[in-house]
C-alpha positions in Angstrom: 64.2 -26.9 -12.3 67.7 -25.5 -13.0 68.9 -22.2 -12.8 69.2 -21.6 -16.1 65.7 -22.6 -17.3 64.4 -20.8 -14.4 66.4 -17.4 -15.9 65.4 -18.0 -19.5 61.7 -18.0 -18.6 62.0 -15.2 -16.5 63.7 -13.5 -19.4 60.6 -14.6 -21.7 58.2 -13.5 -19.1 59.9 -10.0 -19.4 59.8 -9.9 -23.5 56.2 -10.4 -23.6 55.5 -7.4 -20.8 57.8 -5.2 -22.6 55.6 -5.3 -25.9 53.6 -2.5 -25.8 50.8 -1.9 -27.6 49.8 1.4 -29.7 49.6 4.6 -28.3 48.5 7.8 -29.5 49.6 10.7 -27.8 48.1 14.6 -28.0 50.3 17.4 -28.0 48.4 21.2 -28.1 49.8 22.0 -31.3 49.0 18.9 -33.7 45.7 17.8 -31.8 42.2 18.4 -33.2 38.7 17.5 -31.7 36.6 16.9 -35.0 32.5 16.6 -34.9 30.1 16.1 -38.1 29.0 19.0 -39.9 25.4 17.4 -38.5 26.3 17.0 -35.0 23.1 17.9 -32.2 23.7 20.2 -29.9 24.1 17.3 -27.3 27.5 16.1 -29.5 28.4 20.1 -29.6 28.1 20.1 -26.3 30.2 17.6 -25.3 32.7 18.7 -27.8 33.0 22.3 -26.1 33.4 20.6 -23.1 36.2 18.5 -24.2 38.1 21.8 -25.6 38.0 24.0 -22.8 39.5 21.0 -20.5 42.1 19.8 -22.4 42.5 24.0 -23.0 42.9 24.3 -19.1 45.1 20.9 -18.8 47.3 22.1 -22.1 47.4 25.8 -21.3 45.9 26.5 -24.8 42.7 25.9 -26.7 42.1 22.5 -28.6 40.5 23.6 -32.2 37.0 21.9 -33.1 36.6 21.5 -36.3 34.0 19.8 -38.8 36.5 17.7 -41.0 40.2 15.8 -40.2 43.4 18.1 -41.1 46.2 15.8 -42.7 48.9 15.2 -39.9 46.8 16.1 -37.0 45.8 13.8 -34.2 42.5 13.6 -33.6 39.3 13.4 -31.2 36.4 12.1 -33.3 33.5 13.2 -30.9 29.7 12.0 -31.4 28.9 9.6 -34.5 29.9 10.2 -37.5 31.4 8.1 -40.6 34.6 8.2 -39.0 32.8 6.6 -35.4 31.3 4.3 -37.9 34.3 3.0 -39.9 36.2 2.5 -36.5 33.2 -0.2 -36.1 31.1 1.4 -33.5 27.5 1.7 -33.7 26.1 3.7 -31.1 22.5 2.5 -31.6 24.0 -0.8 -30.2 24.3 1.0 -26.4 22.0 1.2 -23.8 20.5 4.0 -22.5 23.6 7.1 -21.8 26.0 4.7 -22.8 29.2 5.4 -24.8 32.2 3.8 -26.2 36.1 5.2 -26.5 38.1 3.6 -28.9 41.5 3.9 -30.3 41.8 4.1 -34.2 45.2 5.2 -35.9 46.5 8.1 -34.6 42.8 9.4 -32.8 40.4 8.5 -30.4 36.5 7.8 -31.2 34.3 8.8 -28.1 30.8 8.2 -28.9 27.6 7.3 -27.0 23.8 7.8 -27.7 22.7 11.6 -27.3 18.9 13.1 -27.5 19.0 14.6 -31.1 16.1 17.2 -30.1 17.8 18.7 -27.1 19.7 21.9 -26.9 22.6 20.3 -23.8 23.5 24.5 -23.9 20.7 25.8 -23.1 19.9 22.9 -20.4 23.3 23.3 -18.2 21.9 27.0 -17.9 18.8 26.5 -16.4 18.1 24.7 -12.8 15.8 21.7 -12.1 16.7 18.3 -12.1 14.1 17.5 -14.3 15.7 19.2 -17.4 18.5 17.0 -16.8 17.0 13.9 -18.0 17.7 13.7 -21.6 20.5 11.2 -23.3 23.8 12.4 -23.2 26.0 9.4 -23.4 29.1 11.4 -25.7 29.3 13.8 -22.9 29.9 10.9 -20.4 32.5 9.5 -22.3 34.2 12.5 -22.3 34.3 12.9 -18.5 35.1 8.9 -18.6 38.1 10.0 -21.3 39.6 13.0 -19.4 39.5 11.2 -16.0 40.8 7.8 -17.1 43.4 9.3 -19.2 43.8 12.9 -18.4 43.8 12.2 -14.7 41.3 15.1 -14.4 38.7 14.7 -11.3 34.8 15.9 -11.2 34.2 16.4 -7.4 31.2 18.7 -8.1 30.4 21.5 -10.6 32.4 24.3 -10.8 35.9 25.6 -10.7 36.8 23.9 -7.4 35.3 20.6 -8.0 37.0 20.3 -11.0 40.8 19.3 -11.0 42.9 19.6 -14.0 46.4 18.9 -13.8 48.9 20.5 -16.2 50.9 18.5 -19.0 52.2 19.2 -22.4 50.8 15.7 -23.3 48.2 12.6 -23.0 49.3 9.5 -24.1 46.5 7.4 -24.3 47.3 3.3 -24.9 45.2 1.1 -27.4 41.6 1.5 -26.1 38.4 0.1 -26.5 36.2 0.1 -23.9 31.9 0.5 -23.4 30.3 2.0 -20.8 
């Protein structure tokens, strides 16, 4: 092989890693975490924990809201139409599973959750048996801030839980189940 076929494939070996795919990326001030109106307190949950960690990691609160504002990015959190017309079905996971997904300029995290339990009241109280009850949004939320957040859950509590500082998360074109 000559040099010069060797150097034009490395060449074409380069263009195709350069090609990127999409990315979305969350800044404090144009980032929203959006739930359904209808959302159980499992979804809620899961939401408030998602808001008060990228709060920490952002060094201001992430709003929650019930509907998408124009020119926002967004974290769709829990089914909802939006989950749905992103093409995930959460009745399609197993048991405390979830799926993140990239879609525009937002993320989907979604997983089964127990619609009858109160995930607010339950974190309160002590017992490992009120701990066993669906919760598969909150785990992709955990899954989402460690994976791309570079966040780390050692144990419960303020010093098991590292969050490192940014002004930003870039997240690449996702779609993964758990």
């Amino acid at each position: 092989m000559s040099y010069a076929s060797v150097s034009g494939l490395a060449v074409a070996v380069l263009l195709c890693l350069s090609v990127r795919a999409e990315t979305v990326t969350f800044v404090p001030d144009a980032t929203e975490i959006v739930v359904a109106p209808d959302a159980p307190k499992t979804v809620r949950f899961a939401a408030s924990e998602l808001r008060d960690l990228l709060g920490q990691r952002f060094g201001r609160e992430v709003p929650v809201v019930t509907a998408k504002t124009p020119g926002k990015n967004v974290i769709y959190v829990g089914d909802s139409p939006a989950v749905r017309t992103a093409g995930i079905d959460v009745a399609t996971l197993k048991r405390d599973g979830f799926r993140i997904k990239t879609v525009g300029n937002g993320v989907c995290i979604a997983g089964r959750d127990d619609p009858k339990v109160d995930a607010f009241q339950r974190v309160k109280t002590d017992g490992v048996h009120n701990l066993y009850y669906e919760r598969g949004t909150l785990f992709g939320v955990y899954d989402f801030l460690e994976r791309f957040a570079g966040m780390r859950f050692y144990f419960p509590g303020e010093l098991g839980t590292i969050v490192p500082r940014g002004e930003k998360l870039t997240v690449p074109e996702t779609d993964l189940t758990d």
